[in-house]
C-alpha positions in Angstrom: 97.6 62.4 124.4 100.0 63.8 122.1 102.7 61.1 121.1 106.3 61.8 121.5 107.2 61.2 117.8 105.0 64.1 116.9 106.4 66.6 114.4 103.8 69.4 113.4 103.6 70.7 109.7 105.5 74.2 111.0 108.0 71.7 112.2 108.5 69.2 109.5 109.0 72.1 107.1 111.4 74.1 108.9 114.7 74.8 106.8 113.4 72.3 104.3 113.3 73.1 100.4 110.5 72.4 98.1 109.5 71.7 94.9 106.0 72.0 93.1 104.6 71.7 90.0 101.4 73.6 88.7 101.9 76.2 91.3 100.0 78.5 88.4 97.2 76.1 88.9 94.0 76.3 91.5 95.9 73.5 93.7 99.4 74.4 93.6 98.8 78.3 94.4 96.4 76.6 97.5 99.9 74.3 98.5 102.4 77.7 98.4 100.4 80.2 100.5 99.7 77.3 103.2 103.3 76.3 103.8 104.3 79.9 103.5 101.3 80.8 106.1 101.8 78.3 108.6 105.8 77.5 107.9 107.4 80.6 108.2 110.8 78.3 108.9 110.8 76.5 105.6 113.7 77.1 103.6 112.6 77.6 100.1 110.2 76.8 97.5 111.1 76.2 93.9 107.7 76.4 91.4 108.4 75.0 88.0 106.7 77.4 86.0 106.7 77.7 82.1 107.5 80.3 79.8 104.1 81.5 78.4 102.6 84.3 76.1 105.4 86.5 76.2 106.0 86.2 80.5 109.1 84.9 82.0 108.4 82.1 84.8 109.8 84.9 87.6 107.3 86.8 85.4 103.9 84.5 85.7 105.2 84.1 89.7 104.8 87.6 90.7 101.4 88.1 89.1 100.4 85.1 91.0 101.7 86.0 94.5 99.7 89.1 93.7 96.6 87.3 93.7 93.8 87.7 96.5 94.7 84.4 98.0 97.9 85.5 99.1 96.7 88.8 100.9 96.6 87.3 104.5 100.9 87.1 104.0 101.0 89.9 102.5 99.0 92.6 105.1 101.0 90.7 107.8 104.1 93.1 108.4 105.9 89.9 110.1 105.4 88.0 106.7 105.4 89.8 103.8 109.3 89.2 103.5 108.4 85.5 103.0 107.8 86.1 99.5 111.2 85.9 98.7 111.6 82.4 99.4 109.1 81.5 96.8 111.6 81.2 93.6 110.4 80.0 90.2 112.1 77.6 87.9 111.6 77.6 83.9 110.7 74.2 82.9 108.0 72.1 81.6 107.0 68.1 83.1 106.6 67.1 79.3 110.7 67.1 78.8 113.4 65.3 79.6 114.7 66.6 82.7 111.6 68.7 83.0 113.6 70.8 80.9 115.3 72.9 83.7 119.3 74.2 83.5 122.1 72.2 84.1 122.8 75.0 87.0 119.6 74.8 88.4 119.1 71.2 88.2 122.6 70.7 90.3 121.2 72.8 92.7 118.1 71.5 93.5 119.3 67.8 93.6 121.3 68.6 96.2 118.8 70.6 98.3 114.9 69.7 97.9 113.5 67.1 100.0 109.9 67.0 99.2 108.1 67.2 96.2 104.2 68.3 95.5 103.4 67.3 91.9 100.5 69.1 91.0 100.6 70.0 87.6 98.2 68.6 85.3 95.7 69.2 81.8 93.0 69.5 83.1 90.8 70.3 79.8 88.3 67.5 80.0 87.4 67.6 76.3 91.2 67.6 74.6 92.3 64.8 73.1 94.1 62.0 74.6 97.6 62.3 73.1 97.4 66.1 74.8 96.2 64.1 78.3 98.8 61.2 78.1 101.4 63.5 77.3 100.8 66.3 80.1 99.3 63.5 82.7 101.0 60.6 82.5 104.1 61.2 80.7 104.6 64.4 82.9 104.3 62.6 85.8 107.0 59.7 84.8 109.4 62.1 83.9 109.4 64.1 87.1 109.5 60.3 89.5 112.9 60.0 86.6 114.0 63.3 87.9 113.0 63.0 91.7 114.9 59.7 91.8 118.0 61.8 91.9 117.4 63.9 94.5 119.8 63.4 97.1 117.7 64.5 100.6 113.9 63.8 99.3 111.7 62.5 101.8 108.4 63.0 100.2 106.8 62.8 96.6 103.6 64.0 97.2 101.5 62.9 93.3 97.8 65.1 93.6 95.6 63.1 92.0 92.1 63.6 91.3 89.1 62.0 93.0 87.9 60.9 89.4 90.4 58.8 88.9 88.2 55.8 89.3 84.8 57.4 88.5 84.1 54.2 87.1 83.6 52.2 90.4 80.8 53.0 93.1 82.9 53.0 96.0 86.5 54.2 96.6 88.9 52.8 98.8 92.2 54.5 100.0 94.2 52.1 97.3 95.4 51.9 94.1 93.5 49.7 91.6 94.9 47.8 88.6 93.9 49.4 85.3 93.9 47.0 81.8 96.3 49.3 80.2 100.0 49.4 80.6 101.2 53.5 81.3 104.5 52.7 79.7 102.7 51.0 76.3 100.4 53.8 77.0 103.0 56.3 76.6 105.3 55.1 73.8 101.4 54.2 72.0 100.8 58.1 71.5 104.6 59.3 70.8 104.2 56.6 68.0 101.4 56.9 66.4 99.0 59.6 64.7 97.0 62.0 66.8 94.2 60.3 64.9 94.9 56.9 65.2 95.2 57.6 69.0 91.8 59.3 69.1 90.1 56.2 67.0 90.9 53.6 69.6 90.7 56.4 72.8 87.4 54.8 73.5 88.9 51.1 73.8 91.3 52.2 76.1 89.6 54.2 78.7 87.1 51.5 78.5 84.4 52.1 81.2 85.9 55.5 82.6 84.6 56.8 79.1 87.0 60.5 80.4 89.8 60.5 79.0 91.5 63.0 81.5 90.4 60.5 84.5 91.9 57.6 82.7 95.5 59.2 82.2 95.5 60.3 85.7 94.2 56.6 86.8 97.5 55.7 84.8 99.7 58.2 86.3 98.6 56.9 89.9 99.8 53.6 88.7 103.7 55.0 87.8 103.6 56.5 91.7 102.8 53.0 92.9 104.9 50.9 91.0 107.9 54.4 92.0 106.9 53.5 95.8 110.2 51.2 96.0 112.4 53.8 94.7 110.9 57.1 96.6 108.8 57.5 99.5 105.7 58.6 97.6 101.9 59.5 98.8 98.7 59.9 96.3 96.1 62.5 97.2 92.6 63.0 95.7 91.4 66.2 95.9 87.8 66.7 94.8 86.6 69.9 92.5 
């Protein structure tokens, strides 16, 4: 039996707005066709996208919404128009702001209630000042910036399922970690790539991966955020 509080995701979504980072990524481009597929209602979704190799962000969008992945929307004559509601936004998680406008930002404080954070380096073999700063620091700076959103009701943080690859079992929780995220942070902007790199082993301890321990870390700043936004942590596996 069905409960009366029941909302389906077609729903929840109609005429809402939302925001996702690493929609350019495997994840991310999975996250837009779905709600675009099955939520014909929503309002809109903003992808922060950055500038790269001579392509705009509106640039890097289109050739994505031309992929394969996307053809279902696209041969459906009732859907194709929905690919105007997809709208990219030049900025990157490692800045201040996330390094959006002024104009933009003021307009999507005001209007986007749920947040998919997505975005991540994902090169397991670069070094752990390029991890720390992507992962973890790019993952504090957009809880800052969702903090101010004025209708969220979601920050959605996707995770990985290696983020504790150093334990046997896995339970639906987040588990303490020796290292601080904030010490972690200001410990790379402060110091030599070098010096981070001689004591990277130290740090990450038994997880020996560097990219599982900064996202390990970046699950602890969407815990301790849990009092200030609703937030959820998923862990997809490859």
């Amino acid at each position: 039996m069905v409960s009366k509080n029941y909302v389906s995701m077609s729903e929840f979504y109609a005429n809402k707005t939302v925001f996702i980072t690493g929609a350019t990524g495997f994840v991310g481009k999975c996250i837009v066709e779905k709600l675009l597929r099955s939520c014909p209602n929503i309002e809109r979704i903003y992808v922060l996208v950055r500038e790269k190799k001579n392509q705009s962000a509106e640039e890097r969008l289109q050739v994505i919404l031309q992929e394969k992945l996307f053809d279902r929307i696209r041969q459906n004559p009732n859907m194709e128009g929905l690919f105007q509601k997809v709208v990219a936004v030049d900025g990157d998680i490692t800045l201040n702001g996330l390094g959006i406008s002024l104009e933009e930002t003021s307009i999507l404080k005001s209007s986007v209630s749920i947040v998919f954070h997505s975005a991540a380096n994902v090169k397991f073999n670069a070094r752990l000042e390029e991890l720390l700063k992507s992962n973890t620091e790019g993952t504090k700076n957009l809880i800052e910036w969702s903090t101010e959103l004025e209708k969220l009701k979601a920050f959605v943080y996707v995770s990985t399922a290696f983020s504790n690859c150093d334990r046997r079992e896995i339970e639906e929780e987040v588990y303490p970690i020796d290292v601080d995220p904030h010490l972690a942070i200001k410990l790379y902007s402060g110091l030599r790539a070098d010096i981070v790199d001689s004591i990277a082993m130290k740090l990450t301890g038994e997880k020996k991966m560097h990219y599982a321990f900064t996202k390990h870390l970046a699950e602890i700043l969407v815990q301790e955020a849990r009092h200030d936004i609703p937030v959820c942590i998923v862990r997809p596996a490859v």
